[in-house]
PQR file with spaces between the fields and no chain letter, atoms N, CA, C, O and H, PARSE charges and radii, in Angstrom:
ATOM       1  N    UNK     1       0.840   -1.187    0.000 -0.4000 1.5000
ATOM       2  CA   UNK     1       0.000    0.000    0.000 -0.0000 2.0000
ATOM       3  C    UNK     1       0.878    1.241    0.000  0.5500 1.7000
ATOM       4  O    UNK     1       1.978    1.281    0.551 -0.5500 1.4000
ATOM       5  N    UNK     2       0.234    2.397   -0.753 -0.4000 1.5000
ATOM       6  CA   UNK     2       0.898    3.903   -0.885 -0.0000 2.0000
ATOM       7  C    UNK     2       0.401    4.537    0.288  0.5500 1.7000
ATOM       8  O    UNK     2      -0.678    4.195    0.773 -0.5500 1.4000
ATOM       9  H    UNK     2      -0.660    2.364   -1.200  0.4000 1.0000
ATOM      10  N    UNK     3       1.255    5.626    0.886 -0.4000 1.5000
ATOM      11  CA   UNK     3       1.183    6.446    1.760 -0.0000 2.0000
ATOM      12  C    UNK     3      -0.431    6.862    1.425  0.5500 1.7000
ATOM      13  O    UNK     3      -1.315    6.840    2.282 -0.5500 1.4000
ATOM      14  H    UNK     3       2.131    5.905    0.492  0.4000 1.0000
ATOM      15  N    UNK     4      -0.562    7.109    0.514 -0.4000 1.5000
ATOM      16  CA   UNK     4      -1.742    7.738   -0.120 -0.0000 2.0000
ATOM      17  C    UNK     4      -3.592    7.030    0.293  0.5500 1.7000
ATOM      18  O    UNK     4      -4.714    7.458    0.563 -0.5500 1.4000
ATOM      19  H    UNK     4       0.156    7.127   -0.182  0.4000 1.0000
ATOM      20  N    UNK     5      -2.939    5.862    0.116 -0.4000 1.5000
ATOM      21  CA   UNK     5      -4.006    4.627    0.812 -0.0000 2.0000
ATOM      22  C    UNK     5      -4.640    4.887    2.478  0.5500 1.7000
ATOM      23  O    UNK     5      -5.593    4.563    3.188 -0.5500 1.4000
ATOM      24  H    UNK     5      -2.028    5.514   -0.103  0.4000 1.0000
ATOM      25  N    UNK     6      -3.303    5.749    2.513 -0.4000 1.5000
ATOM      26  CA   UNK     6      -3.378    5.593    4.688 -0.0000 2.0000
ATOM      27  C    UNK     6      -3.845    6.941    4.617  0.5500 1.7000
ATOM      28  O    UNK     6      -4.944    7.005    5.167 -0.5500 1.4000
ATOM      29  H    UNK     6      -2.529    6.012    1.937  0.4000 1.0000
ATOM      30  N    UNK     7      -3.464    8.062    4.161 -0.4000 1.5000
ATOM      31  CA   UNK     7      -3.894    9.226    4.636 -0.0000 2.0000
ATOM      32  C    UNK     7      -4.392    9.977    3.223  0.5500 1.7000
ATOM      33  O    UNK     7      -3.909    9.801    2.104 -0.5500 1.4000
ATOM      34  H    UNK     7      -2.571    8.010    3.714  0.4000 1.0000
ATOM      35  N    UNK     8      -5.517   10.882    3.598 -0.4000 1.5000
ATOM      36  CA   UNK     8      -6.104   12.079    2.485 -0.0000 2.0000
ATOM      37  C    UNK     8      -4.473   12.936    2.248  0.5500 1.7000
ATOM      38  O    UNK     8      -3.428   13.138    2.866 -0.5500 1.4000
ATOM      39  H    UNK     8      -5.910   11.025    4.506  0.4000 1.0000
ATOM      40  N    UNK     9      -5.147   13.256    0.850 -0.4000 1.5000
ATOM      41  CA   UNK     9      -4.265   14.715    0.190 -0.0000 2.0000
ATOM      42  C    UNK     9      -3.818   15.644    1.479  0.5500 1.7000
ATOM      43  O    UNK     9      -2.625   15.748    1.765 -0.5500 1.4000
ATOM      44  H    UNK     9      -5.996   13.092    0.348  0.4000 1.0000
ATOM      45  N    UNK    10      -4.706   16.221    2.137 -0.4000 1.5000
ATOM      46  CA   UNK    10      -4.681   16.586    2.860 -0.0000 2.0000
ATOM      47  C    UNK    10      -4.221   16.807    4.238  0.5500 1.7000
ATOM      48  O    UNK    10      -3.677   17.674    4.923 -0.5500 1.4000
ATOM      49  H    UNK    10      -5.675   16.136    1.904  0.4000 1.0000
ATOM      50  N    UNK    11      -4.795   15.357    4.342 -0.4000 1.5000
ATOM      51  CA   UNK    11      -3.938   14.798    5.696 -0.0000 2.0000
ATOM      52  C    UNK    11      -2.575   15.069    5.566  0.5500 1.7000
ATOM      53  O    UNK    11      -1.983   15.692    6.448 -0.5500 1.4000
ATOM      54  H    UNK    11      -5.237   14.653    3.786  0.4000 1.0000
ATOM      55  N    UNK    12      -1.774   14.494    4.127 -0.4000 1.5000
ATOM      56  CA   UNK    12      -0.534   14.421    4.198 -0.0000 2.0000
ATOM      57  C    UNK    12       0.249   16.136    4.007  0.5500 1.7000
ATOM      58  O    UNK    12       1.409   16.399    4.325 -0.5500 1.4000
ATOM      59  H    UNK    12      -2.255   13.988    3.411  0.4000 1.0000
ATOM      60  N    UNK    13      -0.518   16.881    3.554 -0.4000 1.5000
ATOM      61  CA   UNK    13      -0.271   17.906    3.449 -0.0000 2.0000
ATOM      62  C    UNK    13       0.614   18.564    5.257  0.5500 1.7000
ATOM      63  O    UNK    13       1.767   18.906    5.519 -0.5500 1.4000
ATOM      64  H    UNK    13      -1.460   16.667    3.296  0.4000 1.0000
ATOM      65  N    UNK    14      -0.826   18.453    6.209 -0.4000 1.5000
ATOM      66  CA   UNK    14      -0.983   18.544    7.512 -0.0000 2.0000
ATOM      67  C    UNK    14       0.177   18.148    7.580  0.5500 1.7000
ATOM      68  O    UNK    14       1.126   18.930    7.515 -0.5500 1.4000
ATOM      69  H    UNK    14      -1.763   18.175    5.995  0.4000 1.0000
ATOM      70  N    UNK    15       0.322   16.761    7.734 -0.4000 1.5000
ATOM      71  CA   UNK    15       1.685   16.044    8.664 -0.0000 2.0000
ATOM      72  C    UNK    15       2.505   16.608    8.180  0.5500 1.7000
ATOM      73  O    UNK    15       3.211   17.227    8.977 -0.5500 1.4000
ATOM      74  H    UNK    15      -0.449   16.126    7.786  0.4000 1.0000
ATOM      75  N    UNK    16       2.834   16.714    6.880 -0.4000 1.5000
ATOM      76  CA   UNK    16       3.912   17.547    6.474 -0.0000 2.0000
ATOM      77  C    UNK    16       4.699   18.945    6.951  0.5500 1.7000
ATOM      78  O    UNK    16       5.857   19.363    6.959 -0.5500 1.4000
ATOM      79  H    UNK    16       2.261   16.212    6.232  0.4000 1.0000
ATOM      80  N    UNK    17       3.298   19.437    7.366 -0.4000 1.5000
ATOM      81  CA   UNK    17       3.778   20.761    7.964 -0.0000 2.0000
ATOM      82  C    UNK    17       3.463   20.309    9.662  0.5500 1.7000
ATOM      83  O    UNK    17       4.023   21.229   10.257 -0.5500 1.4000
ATOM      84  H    UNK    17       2.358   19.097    7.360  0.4000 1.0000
ATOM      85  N    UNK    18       3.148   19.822   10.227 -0.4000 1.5000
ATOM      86  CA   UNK    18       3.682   19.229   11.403 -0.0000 2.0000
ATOM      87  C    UNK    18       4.769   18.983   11.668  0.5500 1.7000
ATOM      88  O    UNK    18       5.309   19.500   12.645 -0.5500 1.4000
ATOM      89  H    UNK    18       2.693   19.074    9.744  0.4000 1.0000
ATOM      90  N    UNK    19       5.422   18.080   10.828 -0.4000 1.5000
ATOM      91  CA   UNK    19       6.629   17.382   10.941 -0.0000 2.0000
ATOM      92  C    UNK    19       7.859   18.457   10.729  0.5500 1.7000
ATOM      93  O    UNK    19       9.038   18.349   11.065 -0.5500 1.4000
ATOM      94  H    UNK    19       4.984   17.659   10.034  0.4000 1.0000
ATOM      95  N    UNK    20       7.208   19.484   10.084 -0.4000 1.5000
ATOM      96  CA   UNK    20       8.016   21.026    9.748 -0.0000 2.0000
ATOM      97  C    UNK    20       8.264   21.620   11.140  0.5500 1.7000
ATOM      98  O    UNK    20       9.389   22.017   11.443 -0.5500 1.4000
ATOM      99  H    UNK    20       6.250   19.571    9.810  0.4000 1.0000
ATOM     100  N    UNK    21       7.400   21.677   11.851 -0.4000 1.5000
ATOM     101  CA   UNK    21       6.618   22.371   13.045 -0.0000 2.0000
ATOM     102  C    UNK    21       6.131   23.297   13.224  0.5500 1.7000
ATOM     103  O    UNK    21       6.308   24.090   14.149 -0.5500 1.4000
ATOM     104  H    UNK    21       6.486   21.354   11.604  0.4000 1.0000
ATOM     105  N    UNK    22       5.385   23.348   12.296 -0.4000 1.5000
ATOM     106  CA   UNK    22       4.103   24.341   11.973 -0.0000 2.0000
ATOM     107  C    UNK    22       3.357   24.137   13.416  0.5500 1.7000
ATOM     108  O    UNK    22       3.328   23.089   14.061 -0.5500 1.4000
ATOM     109  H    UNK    22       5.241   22.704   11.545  0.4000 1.0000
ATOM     110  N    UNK    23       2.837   25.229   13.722 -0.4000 1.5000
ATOM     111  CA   UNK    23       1.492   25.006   14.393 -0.0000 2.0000
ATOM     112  C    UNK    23      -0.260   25.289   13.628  0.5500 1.7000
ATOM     113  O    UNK    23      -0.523   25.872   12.576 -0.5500 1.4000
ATOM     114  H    UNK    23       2.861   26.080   13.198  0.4000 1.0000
ATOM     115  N    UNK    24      -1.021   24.765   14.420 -0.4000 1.5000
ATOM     116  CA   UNK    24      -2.237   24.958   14.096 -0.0000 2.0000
ATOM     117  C    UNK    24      -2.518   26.466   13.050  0.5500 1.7000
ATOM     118  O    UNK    24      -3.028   26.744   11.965 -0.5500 1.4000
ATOM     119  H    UNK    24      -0.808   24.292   15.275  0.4000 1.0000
ATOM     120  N    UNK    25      -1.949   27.023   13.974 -0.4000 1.5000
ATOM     121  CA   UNK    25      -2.163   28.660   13.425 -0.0000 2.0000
ATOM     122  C    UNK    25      -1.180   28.961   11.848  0.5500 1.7000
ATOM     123  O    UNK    25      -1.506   29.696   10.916 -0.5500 1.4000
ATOM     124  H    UNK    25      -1.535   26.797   14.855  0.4000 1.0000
ATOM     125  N    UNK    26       0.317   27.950   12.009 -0.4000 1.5000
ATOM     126  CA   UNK    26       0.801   28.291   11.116 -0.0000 2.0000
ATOM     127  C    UNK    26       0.127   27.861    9.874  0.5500 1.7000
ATOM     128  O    UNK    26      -0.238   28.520    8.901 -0.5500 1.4000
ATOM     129  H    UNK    26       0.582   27.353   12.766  0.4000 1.0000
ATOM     130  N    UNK    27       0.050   26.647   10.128 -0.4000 1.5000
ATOM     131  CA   UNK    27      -0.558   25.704    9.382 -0.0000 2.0000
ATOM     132  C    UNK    27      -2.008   26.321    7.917  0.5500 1.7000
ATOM     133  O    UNK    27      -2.253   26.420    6.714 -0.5500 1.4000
ATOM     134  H    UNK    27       0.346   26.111   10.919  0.4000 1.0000
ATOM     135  N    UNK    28      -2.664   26.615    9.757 -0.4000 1.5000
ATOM     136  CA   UNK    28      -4.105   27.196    8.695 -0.0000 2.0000
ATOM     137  C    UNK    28      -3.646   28.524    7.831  0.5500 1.7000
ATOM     138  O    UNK    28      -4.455   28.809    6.948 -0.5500 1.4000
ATOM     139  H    UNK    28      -2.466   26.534   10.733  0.4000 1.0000
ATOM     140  N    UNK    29      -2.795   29.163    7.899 -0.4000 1.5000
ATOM     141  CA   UNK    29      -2.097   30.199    7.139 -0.0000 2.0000
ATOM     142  C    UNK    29      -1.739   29.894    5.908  0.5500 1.7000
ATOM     143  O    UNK    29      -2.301   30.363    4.919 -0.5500 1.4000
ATOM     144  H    UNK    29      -2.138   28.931    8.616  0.4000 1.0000
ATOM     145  N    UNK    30      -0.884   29.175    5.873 -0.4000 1.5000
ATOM     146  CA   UNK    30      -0.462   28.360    5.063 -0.0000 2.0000
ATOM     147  C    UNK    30      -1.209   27.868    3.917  0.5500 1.7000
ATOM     148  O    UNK    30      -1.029   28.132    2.728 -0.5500 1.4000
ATOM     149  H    UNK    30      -0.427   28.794    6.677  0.4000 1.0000
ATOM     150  N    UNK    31      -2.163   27.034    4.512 -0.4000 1.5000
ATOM     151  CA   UNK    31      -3.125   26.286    3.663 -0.0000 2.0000
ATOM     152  C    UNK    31      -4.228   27.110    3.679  0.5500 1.7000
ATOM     153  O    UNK    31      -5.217   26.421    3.430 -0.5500 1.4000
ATOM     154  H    UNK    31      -2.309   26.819    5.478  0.4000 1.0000
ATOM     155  N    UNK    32      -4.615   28.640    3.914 -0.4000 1.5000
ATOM     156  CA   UNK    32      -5.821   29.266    3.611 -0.0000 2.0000
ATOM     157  C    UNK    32      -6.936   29.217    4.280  0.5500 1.7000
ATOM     158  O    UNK    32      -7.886   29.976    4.088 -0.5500 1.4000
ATOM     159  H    UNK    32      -3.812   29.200    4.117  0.4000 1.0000
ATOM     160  N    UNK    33      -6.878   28.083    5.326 -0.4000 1.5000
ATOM     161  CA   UNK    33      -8.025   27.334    5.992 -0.0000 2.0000
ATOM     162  C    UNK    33      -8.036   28.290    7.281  0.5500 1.7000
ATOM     163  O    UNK    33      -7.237   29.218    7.404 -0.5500 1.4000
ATOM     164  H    UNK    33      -6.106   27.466    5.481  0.4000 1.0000
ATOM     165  N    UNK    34      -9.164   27.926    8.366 -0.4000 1.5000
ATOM     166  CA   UNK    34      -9.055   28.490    9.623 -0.0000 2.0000
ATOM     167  C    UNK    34      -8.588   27.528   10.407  0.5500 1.7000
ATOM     168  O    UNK    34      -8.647   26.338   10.100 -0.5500 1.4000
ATOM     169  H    UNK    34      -9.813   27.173    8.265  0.4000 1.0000
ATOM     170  N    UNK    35      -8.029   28.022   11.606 -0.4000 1.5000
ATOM     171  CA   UNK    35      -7.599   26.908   12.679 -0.0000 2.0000
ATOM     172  C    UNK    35      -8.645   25.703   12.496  0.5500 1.7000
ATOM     173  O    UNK    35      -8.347   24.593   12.055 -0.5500 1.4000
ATOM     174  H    UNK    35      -7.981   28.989   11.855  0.4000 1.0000
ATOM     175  N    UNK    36      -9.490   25.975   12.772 -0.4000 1.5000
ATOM     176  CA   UNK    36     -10.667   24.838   13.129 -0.0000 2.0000
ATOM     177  C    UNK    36     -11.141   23.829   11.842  0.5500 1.7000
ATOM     178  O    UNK    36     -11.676   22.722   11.899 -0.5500 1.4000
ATOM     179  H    UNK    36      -9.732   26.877   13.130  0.4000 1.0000
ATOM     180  N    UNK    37     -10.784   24.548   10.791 -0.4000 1.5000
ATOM     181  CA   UNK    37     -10.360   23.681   10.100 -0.0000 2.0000
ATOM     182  C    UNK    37      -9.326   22.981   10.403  0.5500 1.7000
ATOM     183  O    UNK    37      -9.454   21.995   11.129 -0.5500 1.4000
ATOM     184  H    UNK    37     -10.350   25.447   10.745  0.4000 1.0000
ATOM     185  N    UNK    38      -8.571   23.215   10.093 -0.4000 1.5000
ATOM     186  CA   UNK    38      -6.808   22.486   10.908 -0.0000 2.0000
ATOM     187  C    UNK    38      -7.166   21.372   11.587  0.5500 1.7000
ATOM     188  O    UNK    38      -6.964   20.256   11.108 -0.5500 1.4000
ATOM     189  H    UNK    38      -8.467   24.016    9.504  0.4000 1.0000
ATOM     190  N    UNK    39      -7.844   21.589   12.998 -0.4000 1.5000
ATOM     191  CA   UNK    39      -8.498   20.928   13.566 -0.0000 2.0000
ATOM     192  C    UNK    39      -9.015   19.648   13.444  0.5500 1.7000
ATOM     193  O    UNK    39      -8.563   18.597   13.899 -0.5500 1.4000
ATOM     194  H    UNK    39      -8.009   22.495   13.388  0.4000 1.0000
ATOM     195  N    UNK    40     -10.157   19.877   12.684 -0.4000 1.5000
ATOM     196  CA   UNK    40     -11.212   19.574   12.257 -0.0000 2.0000
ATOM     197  C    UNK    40     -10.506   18.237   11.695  0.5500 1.7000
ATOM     198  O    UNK    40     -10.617   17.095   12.141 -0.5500 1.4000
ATOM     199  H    UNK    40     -10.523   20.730   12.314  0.4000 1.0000
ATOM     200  N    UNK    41      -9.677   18.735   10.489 -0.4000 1.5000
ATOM     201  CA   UNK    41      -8.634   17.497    9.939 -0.0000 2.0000
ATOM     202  C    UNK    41      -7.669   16.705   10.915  0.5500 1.7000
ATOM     203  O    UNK    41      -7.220   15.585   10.668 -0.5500 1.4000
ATOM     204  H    UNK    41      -9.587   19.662   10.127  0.4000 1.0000
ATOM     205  N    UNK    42      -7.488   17.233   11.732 -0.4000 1.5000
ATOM     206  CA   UNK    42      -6.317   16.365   12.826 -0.0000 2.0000
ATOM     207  C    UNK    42      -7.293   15.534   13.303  0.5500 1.7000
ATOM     208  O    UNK    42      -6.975   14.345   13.291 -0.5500 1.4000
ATOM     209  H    UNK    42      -7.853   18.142   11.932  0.4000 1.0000
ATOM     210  N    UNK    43      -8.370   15.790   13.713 -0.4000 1.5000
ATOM     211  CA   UNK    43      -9.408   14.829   14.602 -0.0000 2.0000
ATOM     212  C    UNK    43      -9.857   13.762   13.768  0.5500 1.7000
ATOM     213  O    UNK    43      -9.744   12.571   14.061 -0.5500 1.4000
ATOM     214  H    UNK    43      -8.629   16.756   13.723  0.4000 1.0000
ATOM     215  N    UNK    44     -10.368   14.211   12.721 -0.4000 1.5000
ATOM     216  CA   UNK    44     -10.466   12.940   11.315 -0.0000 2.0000
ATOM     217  C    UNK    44      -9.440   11.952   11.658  0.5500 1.7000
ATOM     218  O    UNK    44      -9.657   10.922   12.296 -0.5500 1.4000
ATOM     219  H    UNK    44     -10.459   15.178   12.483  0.4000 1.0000
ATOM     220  N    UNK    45      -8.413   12.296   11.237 -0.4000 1.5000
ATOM     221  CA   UNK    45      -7.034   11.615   11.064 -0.0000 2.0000
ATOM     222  C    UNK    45      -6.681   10.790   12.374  0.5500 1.7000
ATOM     223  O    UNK    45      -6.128    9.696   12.262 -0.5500 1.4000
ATOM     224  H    UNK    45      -8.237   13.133   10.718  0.4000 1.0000
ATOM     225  N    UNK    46      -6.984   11.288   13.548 -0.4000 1.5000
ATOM     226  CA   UNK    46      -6.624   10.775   14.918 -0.0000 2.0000
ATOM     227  C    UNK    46      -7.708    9.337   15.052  0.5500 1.7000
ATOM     228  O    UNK    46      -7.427    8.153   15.234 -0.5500 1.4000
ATOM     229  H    UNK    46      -7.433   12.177   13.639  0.4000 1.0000
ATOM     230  N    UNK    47      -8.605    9.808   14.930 -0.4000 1.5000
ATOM     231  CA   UNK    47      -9.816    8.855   15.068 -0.0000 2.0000
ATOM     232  C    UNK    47      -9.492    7.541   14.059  0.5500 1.7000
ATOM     233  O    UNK    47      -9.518    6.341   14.334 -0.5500 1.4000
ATOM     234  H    UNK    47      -8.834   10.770   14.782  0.4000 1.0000
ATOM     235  N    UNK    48      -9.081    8.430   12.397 -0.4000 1.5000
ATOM     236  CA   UNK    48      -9.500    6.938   12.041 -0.0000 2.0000
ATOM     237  C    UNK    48      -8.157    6.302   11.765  0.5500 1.7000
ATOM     238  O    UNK    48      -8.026    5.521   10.822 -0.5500 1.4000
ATOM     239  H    UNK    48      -9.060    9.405   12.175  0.4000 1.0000
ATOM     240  N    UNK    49      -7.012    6.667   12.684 -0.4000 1.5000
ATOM     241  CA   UNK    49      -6.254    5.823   12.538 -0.0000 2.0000
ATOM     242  C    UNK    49      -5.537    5.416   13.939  0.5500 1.7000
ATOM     243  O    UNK    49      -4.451    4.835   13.958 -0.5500 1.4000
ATOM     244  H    UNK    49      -7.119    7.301   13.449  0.4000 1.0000
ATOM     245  N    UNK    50      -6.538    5.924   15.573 -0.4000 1.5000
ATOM     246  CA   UNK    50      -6.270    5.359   16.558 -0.0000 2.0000
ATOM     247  C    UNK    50      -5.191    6.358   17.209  0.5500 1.7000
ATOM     248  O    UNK    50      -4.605    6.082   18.256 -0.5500 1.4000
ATOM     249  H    UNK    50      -7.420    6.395   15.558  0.4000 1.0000
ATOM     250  N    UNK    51      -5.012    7.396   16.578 -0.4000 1.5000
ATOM     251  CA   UNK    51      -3.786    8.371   16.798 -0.0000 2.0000
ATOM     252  C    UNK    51      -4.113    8.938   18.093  0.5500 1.7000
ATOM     253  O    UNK    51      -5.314    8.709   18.234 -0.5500 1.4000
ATOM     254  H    UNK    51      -5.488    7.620   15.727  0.4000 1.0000
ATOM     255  N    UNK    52      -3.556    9.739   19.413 -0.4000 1.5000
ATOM     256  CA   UNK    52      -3.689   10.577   20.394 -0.0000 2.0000
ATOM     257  C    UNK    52      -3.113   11.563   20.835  0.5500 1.7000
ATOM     258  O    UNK    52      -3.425   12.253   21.805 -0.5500 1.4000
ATOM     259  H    UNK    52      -2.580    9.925   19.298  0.4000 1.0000
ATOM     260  N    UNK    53      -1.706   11.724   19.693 -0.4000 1.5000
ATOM     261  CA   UNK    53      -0.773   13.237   19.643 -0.0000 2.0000
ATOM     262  C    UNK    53      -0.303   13.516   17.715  0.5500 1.7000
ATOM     263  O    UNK    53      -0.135   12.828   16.709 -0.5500 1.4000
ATOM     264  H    UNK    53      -1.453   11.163   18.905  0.4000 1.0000
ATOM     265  N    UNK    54      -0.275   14.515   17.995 -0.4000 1.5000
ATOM     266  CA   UNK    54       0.859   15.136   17.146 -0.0000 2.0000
ATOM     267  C    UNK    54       1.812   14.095   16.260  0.5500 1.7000
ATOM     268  O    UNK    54       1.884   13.941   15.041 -0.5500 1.4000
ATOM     269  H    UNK    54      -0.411   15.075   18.812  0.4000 1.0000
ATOM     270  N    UNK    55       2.544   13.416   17.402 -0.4000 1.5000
ATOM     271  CA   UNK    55       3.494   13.144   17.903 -0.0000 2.0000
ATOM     272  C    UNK    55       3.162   11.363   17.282  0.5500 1.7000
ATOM     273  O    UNK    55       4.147   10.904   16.704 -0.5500 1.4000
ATOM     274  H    UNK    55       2.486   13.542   18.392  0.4000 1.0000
ATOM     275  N    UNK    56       2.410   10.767   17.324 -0.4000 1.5000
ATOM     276  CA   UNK    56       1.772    9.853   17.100 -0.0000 2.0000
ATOM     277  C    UNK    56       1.465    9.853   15.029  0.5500 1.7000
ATOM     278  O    UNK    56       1.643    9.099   14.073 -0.5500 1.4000
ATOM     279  H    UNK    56       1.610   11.140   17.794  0.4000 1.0000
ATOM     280  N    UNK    57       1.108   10.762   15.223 -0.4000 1.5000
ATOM     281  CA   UNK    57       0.527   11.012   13.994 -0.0000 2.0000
ATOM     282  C    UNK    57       1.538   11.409   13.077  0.5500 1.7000
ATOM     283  O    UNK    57       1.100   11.695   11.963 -0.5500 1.4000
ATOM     284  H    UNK    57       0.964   11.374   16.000  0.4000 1.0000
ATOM     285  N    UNK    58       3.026   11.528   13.262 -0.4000 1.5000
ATOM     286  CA   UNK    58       4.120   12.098   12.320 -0.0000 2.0000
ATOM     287  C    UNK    58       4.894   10.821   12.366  0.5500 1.7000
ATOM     288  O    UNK    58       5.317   10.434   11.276 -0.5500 1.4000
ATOM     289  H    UNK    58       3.382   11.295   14.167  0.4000 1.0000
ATOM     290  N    UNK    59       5.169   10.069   13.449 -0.4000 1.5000
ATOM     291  CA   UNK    59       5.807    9.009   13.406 -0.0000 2.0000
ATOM     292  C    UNK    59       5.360    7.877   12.567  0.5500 1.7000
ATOM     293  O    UNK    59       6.181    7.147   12.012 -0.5500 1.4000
ATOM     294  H    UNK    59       4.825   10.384   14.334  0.4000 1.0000
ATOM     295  N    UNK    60       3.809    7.668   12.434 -0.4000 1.5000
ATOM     296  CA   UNK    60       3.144    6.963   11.527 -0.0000 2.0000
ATOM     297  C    UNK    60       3.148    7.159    9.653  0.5500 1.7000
ATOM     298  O    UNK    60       3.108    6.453    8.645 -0.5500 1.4000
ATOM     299  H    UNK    60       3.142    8.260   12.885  0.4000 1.0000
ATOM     300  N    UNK    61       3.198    8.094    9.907 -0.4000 1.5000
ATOM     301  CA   UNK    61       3.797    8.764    8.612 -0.0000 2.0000
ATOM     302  C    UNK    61       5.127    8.852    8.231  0.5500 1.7000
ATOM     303  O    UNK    61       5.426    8.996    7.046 -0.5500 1.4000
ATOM     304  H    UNK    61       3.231    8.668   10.726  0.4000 1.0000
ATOM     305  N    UNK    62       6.018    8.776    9.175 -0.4000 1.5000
ATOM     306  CA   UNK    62       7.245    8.279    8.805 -0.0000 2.0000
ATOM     307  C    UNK    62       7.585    7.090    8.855  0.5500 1.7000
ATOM     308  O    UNK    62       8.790    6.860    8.754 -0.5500 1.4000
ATOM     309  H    UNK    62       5.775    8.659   10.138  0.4000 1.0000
ATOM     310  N    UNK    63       6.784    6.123    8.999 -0.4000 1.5000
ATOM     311  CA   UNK    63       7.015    4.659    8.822 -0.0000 2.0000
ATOM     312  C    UNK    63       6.500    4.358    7.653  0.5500 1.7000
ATOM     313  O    UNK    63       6.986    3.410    7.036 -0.5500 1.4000
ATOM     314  H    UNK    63       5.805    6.310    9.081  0.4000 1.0000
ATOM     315  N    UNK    64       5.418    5.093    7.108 -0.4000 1.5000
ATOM     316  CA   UNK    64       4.819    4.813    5.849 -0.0000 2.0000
ATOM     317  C    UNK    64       5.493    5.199    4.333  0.5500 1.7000
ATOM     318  O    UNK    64       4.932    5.157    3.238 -0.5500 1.4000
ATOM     319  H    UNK    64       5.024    5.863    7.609  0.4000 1.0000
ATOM     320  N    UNK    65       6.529    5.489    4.570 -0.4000 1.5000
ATOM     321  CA   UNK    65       7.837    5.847    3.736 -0.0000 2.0000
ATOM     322  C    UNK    65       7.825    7.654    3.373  0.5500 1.7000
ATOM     323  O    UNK    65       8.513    7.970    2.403 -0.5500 1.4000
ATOM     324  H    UNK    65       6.985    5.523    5.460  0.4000 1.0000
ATOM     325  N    UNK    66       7.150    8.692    4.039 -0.4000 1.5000
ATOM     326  CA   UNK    66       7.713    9.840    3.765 -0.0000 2.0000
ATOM     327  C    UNK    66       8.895   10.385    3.907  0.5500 1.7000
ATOM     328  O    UNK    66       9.733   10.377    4.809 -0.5500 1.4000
ATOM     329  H    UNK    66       6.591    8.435    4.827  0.4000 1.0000
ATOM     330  N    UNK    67       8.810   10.942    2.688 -0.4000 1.5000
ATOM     331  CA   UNK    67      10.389   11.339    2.529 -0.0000 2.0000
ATOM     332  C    UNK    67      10.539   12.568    2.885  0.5500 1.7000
ATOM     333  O    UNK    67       9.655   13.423    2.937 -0.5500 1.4000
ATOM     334  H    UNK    67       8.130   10.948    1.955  0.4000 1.0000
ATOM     335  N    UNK    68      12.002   12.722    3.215 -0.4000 1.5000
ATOM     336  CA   UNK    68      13.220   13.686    3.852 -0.0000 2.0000
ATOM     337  C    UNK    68      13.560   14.505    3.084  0.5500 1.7000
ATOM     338  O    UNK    68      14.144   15.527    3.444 -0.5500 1.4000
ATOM     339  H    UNK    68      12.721   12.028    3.173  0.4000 1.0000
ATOM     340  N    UNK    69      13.230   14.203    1.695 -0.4000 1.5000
ATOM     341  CA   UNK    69      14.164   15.820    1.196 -0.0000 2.0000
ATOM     342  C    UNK    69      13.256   16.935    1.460  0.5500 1.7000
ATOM     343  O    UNK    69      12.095   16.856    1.862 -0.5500 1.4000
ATOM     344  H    UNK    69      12.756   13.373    1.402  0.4000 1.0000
ATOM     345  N    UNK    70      13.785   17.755    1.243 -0.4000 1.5000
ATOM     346  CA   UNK    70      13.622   19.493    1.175 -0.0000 2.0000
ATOM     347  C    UNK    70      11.749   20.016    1.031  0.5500 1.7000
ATOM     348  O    UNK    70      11.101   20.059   -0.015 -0.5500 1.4000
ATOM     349  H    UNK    70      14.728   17.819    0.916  0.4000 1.0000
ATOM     350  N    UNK    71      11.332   20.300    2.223 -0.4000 1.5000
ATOM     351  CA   UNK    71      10.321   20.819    1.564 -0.0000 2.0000
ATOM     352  C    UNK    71      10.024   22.179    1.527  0.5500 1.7000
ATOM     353  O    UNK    71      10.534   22.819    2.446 -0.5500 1.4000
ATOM     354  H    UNK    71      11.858   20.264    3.073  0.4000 1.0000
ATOM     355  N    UNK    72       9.321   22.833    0.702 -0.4000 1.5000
ATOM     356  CA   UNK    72       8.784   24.280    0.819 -0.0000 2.0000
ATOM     357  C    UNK    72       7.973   24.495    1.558  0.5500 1.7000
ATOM     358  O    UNK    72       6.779   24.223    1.428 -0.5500 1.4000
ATOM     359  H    UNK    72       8.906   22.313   -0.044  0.4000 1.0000
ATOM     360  N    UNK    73       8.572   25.094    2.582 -0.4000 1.5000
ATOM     361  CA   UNK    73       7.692   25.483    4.022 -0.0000 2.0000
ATOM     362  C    UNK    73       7.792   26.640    4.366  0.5500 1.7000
ATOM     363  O    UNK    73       7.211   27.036    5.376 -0.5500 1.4000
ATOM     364  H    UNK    73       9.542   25.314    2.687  0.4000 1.0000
């Protein structure tokens, strides 16, 4: 299975800038959205994959083969 299988466009977008260390606030900047959007998507993501941090949720994504090079952040 592709990273893509496990998480939305979106989602991966998120972790991405998580894993940056964006916050909520940076984040929704970023992507145009409001915090609660931001939100809104982390809770999706937590739920349907058993997640309970941040922290949880970037490490899973780095097991799922995201890559290290360079991003525009």
């Amino acid at each position: 299975m592709t990273m893509s299988t496990h998480f939305t466009p979106r989602q991966l977008e998120i972790l991405d800038l998580i894993a940056s260390g964006k916050t909520d606030k940076d984040i929704a900047f970023r992507l145009q959205v409001s915090r609660r959007t931001v939100a809104a998507h982390l809770q999706r993501l937590y739920l349907a994959h058993g997640f309970h941090t941040r922290a949880e949720a970037v490490a899973a994504w780095l097991r799922t083969g995201a890559t290290d090079e360079p991003r525009d952040v």
